[in-house]
Steps between C-alpha positions, in 0.01 A plus 500: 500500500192642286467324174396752222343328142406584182196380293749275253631351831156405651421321134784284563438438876105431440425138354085428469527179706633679812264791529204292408593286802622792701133719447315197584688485827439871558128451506534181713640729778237799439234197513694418893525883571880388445527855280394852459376751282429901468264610283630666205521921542473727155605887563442733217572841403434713174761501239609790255405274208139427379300218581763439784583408842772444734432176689710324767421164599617255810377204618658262711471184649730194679527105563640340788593191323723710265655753802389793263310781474469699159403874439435603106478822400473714151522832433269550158368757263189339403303650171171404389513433098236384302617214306334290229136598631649408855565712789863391610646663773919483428816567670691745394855423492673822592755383750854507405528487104192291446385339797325363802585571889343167685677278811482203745654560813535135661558506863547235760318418758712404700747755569324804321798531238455626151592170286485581149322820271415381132275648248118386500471431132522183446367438848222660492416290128569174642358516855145599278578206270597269787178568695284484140628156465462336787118688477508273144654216674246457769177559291597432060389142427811297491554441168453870355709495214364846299601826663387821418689815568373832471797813534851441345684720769704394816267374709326298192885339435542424905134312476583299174826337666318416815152425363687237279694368799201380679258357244581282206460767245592416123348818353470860578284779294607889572266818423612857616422811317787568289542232226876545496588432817245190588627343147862578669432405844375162349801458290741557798300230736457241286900572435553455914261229576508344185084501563325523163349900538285641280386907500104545413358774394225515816449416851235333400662307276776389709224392846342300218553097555777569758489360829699793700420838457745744648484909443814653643472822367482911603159566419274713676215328335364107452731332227273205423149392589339265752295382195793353346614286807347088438430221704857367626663855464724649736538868500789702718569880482722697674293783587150573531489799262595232190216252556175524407300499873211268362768202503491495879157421503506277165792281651424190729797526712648838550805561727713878635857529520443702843169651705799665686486879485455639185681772357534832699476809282627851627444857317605840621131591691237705310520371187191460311565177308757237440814565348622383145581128504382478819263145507319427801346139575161468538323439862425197482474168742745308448407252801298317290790302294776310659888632474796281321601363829160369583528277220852389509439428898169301395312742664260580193452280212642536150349380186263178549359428150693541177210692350515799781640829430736638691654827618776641666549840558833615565331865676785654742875469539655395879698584630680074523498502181790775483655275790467152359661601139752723681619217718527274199684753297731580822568136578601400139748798445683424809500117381612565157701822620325748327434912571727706670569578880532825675507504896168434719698795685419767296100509575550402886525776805560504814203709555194349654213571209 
């Protein structure tokens, strides 16, 4: 049987201890060549509405200690908006009566079947938050206990739980743009974790006299300065776009997510220039810093002084990352007998592919 699940499902199957332990086992395999991933592929094609773009994503990777493999996909209408002075590029939720279109496909390895098909929502949030935290774990001085948290959307919420869960935090500042909903995002986190949270009224105000500085946000542009970052800092952000570049050179120890790949972009030939919303990474070497698993192996050192600063860049989604999350989410349903079945027969044939 194929196990199908929905986003409030997942929530309950997902507990922070077990995909904290689960992510850091992932990267132990890729570390062994134990795992595998593709890099991620973006296909795009004009849409009838301006400053937008179709855009279809995949990526997909597996683990052998898990017996999976995971493909996600999405099916977006990207638009570029200029928000608050900041170039955001948003999804547009036109699917259904107000929504998204995004999957993971977990497959085993073992016999090729289709296991289970759930949403990537809250997968795709906690396998970034996940991976930023054991980033914080590794290289945040030990007794960090001031976080600062720039965005207020999903991914910023996935971070704060997970952030907090490795690192004896006791107080958290938020900035984002919009006054209402960092004062409300506050106000509902301090409610969950019971965390004294506090919205400021700058970025800079909330880096200042914090010991973790995390920017988890949709920003097409730098949403705090290397200047602000002190001695004993750590800094994490989930995409390059967000962080101000200087900070790679200003930090003492920087580590990647990934060197892996990088993300493949596809247009219909003969176009002149980029799409709307379409964001391209910079060349760049990324040879030069070590990758998450290098440092939970031992293979690259972490922080050695409390006065460094550090950095973790969270640059490019894999493909394990889908397949470690999915696995957990798969392996808790069927434990606490969650999601719904429908036969593994209806997506086999008898046709050789």
């Amino acid at each position: 049987m194929t196990l199908i699940l929905n986003n409030d499902e997942i929530q309950k199957a997902l507990d922070v201890e077990t995909c904290l332990t689960s992510m850091e086992e992932a990267y132990r395999e890729l570390a062994t060549s134990q795992a595998v991933n593709r890099p991620t592929s973006h296909s795009y094609l004009p849409h009838s509405l301006p400053q937008a773009t179709y855009s279809f994503k995949s990526v997909d990777g597996g683990v052998k200690k898990f017996g999976v493999l995971a493909l996600r996909i999405t099916s977006d209408i990207v638009q570029e908006k200029n928000v608050n002075n900041s170039v955001r590029s948003e999804k547009l939720p036109l699917a259904g009566k107000g929504q998204y279109l995004g999957l993971v496909q977990l497959f085993s390895i073992e016999t090729g079947e289709l296991l289970a098909i759930m949403p990537d929502g809250l997968i795709q949030q906690t396998r970034v938050a996940v991976t930023s935290a054991l980033g914080v774990k590794a290289l945040a001085c030990k007794n960090s206990e001031v976080l600062a948290l720039i965005g207020s959307g999903g991914q910023a919420r996935a971070h704060f739980r997970f952030l907090t869960a490795v690192r004896p935090i006791k107080r958290v500042k938020i900035f984002s743009p919009n006054p209402d909903h960092r004062k409300a995002f506050a106000a509902e986190m301090e409610r969950a974790t019971e965390i004294p949270t506090e919205a400021v009224a700058s970025a800079e105000e909330a880096v200042r006299n914090c010991d973790i500085v995390c920017s988890a946000t949709n920003s097409s542009r730098p949403v705090i300065k290397a200047d602000w970052l002190q001695p004993g800092m750590h800094y994490n952000s989930i995409r390059e776009f967000e962080m101000d570049e200087v900070a790679l050179d200003k930090a003492d120890v920087v580590a990647i997510h990934t060197r892996f790949g990088g993300i493949q972009h596809f247009q219909p030939p003969g176009l002149d220039k980029d799409l709307p919303g379409v964001r391209r990474e910079k060349p760049r070497d990324w040879s030069r810093y070590p990758e998450i698993q290098d440092l939970l192996v031992g293979k690259a050192p972490g922080r050695t002084s409390d006065q460094q600063i550090t950095c973790f860049l969270n640059n490019v989604g894999t493909g394990i990352q889908f397949a470690t999350m999915g696995y957990c989410a798969y392996r808790a349903a069927k434990e606490k007998g969650l999601g719904k079945e429908i036969p593994t027969d209806w997506f086999l044939q008898d046709i050789k592919p």
